[in-house]
C-alpha positions as CSV (number, residue, x, y, z in Angstrom):
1,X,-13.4,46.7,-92.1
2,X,-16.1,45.6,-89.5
3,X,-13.7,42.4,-89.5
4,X,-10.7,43.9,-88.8
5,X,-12.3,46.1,-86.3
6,X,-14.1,43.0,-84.3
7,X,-10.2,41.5,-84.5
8,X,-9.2,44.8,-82.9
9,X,-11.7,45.1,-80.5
10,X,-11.2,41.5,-79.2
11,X,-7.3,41.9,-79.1
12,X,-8.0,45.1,-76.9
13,X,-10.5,43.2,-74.4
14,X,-8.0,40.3,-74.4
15,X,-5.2,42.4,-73.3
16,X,-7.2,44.8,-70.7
17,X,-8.3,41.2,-69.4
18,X,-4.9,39.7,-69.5
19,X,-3.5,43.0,-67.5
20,X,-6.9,42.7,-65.1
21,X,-5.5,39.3,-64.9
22,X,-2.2,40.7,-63.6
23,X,-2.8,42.4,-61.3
24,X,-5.7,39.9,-60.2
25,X,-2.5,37.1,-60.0
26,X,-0.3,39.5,-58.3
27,X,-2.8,40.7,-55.4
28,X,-3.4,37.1,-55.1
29,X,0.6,36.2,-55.0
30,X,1.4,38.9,-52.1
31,X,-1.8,37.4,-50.6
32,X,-0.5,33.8,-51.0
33,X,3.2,35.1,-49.6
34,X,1.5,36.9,-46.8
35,X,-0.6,33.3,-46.1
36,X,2.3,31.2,-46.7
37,X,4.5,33.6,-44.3
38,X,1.7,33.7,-41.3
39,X,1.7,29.4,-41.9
40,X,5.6,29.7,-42.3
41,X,5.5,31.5,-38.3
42,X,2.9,29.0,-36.9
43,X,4.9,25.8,-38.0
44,X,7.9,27.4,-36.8
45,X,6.3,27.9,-33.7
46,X,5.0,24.4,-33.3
47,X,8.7,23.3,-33.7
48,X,9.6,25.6,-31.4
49,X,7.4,23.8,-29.0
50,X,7.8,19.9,-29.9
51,X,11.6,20.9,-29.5
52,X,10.6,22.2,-25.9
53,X,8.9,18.8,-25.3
54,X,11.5,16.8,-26.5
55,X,14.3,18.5,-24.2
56,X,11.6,18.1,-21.1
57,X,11.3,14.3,-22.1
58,X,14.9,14.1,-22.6
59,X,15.7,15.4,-19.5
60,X,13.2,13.4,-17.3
61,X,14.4,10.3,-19.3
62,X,18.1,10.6,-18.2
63,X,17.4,10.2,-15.1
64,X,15.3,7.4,-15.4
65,X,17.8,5.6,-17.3
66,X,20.2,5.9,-14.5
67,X,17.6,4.6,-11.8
68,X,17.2,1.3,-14.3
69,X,21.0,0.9,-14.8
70,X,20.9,0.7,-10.9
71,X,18.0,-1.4,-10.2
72,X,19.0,-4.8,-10.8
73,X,22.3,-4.2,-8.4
74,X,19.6,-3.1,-6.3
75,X,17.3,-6.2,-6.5
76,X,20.5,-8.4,-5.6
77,X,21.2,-6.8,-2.5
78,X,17.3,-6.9,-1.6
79,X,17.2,-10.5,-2.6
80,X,20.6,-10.9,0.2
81,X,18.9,-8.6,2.3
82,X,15.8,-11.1,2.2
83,X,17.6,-14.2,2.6
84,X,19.8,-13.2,5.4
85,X,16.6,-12.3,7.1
86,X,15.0,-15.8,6.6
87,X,18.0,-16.9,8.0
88,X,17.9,-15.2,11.4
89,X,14.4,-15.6,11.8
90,X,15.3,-19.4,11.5
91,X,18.2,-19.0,13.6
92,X,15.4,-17.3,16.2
93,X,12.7,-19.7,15.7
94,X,15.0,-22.4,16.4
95,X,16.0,-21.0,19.3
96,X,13.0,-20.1,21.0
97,X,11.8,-23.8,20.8
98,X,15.1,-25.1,22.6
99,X,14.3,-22.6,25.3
100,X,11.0,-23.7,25.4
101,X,11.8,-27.2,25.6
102,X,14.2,-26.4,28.0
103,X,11.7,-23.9,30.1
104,X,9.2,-26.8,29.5
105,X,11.4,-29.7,31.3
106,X,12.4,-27.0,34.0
107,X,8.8,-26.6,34.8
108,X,6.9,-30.1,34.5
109,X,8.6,-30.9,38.4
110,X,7.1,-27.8,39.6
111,X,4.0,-28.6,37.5
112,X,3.6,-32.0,39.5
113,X,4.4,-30.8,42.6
114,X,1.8,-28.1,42.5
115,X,-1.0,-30.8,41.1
116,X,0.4,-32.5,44.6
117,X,0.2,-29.7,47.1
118,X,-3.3,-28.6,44.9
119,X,-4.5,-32.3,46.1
120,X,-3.4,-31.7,49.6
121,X,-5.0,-28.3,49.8
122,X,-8.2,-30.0,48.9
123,X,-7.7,-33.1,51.0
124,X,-7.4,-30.3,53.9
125,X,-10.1,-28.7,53.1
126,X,-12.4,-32.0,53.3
127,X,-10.8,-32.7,56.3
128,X,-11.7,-29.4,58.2
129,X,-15.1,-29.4,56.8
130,X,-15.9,-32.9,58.3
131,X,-14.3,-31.5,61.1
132,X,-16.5,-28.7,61.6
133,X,-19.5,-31.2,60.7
134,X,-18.6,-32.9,63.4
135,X,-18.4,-30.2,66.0
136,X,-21.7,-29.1,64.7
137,X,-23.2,-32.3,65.4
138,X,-21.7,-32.4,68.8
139,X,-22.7,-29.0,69.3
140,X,-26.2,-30.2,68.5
141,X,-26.1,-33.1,71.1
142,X,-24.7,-31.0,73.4
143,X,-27.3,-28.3,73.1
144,X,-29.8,-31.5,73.3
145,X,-28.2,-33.2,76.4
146,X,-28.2,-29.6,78.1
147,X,-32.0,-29.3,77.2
148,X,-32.6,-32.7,78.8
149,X,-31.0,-32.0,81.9
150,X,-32.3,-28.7,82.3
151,X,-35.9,-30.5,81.3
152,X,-35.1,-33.0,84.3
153,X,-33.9,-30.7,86.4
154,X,-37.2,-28.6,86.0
155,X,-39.4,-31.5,86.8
């Protein structure tokens, strides 16, 4: 009796548990699906946008490639560019001291003959300044012969 009832009793609790159990698993399943879908969406999305990046990258890389396919044709013709420069400058610089030298020898007569006629001016100039000393001191003797006479003459 009371055995077999207790056997009964717990075989009845153990299945109501094991359908509680059920429908415990399956509410958590469609919860589980429902989280695993929404996660499912969000990774998809987040593919969605590395695979936006990666086409913008892609596309600014391209060109980029180009330019560096390019750039070392470019750096010779900069490097000719450079040199032929150089050279004309040279070319220039050379030739401006040959013109100088020549300009140079041109003006060193003229040079001279200014120092000369510079020398003369001078030599002029001392010559009408003792010039004018000198009528200044005849004026004066002049003026004191004139006073004398008049000085006589008064007497």
């Amino acid at each position: 009796g009371v055995l077999v009832r207790k056997i009964l009793e717990t075989k009845k609790d153990y299945e109501s548990s094991k359908s509680a159990t059920k429908s415990k698993d399956q509410e958590k399943t469609i919860i589980s699906e429902t989280a695993k879908k929404k996660e499912r969406e969000l990774v998809a999305k987040e593919i969605e946008k590395l695979r936006t990046s990666i086409q913008t990258l892609c596309r600014s890389a391209l060109p980029l490639g180009k330019i560096m396919d390019y750039i070392q044709e470019d750096m010779d013709s900069m490097q000719n560019e450079l040199s032929m420069w150089r050279k004309e400058n040279k070319k220039h610089a050379e030739s401006l001291l040959r013109e100088q030298s020549i300009t140079d020898t041109a003006v060193e007569p003229l040079k001279t003959e200014l120092a000369e006629l510079e020398q003369l001016i001078k030599d002029q100039q001392d010559k009408n300044c003792a010039v004018k000393a000198n009528i200044l001191k005849n004026e004066d003797k002049i003026q004191k012969m004139i006073s004398s006479i008049n000085f006589s003459a008064r007497s």
